[in-house]
N, C-alpha and C positions, 0 to 999 in steps of 0.2 A: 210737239214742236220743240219742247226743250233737248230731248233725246235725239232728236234729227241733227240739231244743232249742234250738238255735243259731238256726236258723231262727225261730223260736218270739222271739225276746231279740229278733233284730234287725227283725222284725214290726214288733213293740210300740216300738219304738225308731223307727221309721218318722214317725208321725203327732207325737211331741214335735219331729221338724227340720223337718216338713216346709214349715213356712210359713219357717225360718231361713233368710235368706240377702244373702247382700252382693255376692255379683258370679256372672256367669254368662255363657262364649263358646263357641264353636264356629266351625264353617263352614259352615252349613246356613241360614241366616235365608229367607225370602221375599223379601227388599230388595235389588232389583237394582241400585238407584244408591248411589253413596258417600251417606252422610248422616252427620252428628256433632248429638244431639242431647240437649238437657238439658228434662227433664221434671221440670216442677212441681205436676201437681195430677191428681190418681183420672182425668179424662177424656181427657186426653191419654195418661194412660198405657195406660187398655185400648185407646185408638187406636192407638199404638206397637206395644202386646204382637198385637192382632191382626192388623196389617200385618206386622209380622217373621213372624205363623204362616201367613200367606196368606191369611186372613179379608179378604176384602172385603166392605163395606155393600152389599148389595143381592141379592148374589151366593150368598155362604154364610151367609149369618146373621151373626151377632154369637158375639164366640166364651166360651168358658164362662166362669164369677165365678169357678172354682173353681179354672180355671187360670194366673191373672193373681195372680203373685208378691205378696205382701202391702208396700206401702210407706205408712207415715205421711209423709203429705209437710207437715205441722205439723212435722216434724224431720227431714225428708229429704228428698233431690234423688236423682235416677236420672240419669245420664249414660250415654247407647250411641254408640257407634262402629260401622257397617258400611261396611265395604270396597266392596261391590258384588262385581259378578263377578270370578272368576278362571277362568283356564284349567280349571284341574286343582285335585285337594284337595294339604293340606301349606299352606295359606295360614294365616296366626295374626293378632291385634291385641291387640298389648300395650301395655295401659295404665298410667299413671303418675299419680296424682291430690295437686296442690300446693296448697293453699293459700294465697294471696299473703299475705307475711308484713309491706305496708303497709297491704293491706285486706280484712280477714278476713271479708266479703262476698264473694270472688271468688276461684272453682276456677281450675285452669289443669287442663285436660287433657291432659296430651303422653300422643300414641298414634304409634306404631310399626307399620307391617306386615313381619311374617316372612314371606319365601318360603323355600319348600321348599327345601333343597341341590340342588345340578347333579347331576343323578345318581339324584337319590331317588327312590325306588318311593312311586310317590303315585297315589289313586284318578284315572283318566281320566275326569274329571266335571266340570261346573262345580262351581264354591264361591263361598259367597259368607257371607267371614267375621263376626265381628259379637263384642262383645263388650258387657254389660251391668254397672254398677257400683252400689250402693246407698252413697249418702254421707249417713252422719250428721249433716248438718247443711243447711238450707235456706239456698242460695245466689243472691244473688240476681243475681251477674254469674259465666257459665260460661264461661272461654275455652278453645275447641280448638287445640291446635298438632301438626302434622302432624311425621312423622318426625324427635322426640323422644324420646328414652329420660332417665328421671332417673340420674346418675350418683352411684354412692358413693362417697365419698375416705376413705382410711382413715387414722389421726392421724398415721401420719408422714407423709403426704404433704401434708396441711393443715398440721402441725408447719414443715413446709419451706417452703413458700409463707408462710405467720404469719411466719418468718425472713425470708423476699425482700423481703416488704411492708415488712419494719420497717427492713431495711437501705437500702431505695431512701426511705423515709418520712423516714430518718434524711440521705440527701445533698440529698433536697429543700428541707428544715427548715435542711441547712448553708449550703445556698445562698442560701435566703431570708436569712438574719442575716448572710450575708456581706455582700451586697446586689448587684443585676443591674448591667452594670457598662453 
């Protein structure tokens, strides 16, 4: 009874997320060449969604409305990342989305590719990674940067550097008023 129920909750739970969502990767895409690309508007995007699922025009048809992820692009940008091929699976793309903080028109995408560990038990398959992002906001300059990861400093070590700064700010400042000789 309780597993029916369970089952039952999380049914019903199904159709309120289903259209939710802000990023989505794997290693399966269709898109055998590296591409980095920023999508702005419904037509491009079922072009994307159906090229990443193998859909070709001509070929297989056009692929379904129902399963092309929901984006208002009146307030949002899509940025994807694919790797293209890899040997074997264990392949990743990790994304980092910035904002430029002189011109709040313009993403910076730094993406990273993970390989597998030396050693790892990983699918004997090609892969071919890909990573999907939904950004809240319509941008209208997207820049990609290749093998970037964002880094976090944590307050002492910005605490520390704020100190370096200030002390080298403070022999520059001595120097200037001394005067260059």
């Amino acid at each position: 009874m309780k597993k029916t129920l369970l089952i039952a909750m999380m049914t019903a739970a199904l159709p309120a997320c289903a259209g939710d969502w802000d990023g989505m990767d794997g290693q399966n895409s269709a898109i055998e060449q590296p591409q980095m690309v920023a999508v702005r508007d419904a037509k491009d995007w079922a072009r994307l969604w159906a090229e990443h699922h193998g859909v070709r025009p001509g070929l297989h048809g056009s692929p379904q409305a129902k399963d092309l992820p929901p984006v208002d692009f009146a307030k949002e940008t899509v940025v994807a990342v694919f790797l293209g091929s890899r040997p074997t699976g264990g392949y990743k793309v990790d994304l980092s989305l910035i904002q430029d903080p002189t011109d709040p028109t313009r993403l910076f995408v730094l993406y990273q590719e993970t390989a597998p560990k030396p050693g790892a038990f990983t699918p004997q398959m090609v892969s071919r990674p890909f990573a999907f992002r939904k950004v809240a906001k319509p941008y209208a300059a997207v820049v990609f940067e290749p093998n970037r990861k964002m880094v976090a400093f944590s307050a002492t070590k910005t605490a520390g550097a704020q100190a370096k700064l200030e002390a080298v700010l403070s022999k520059l400042e001595a120097v200037v008023q001394a005067g260059l000789p």
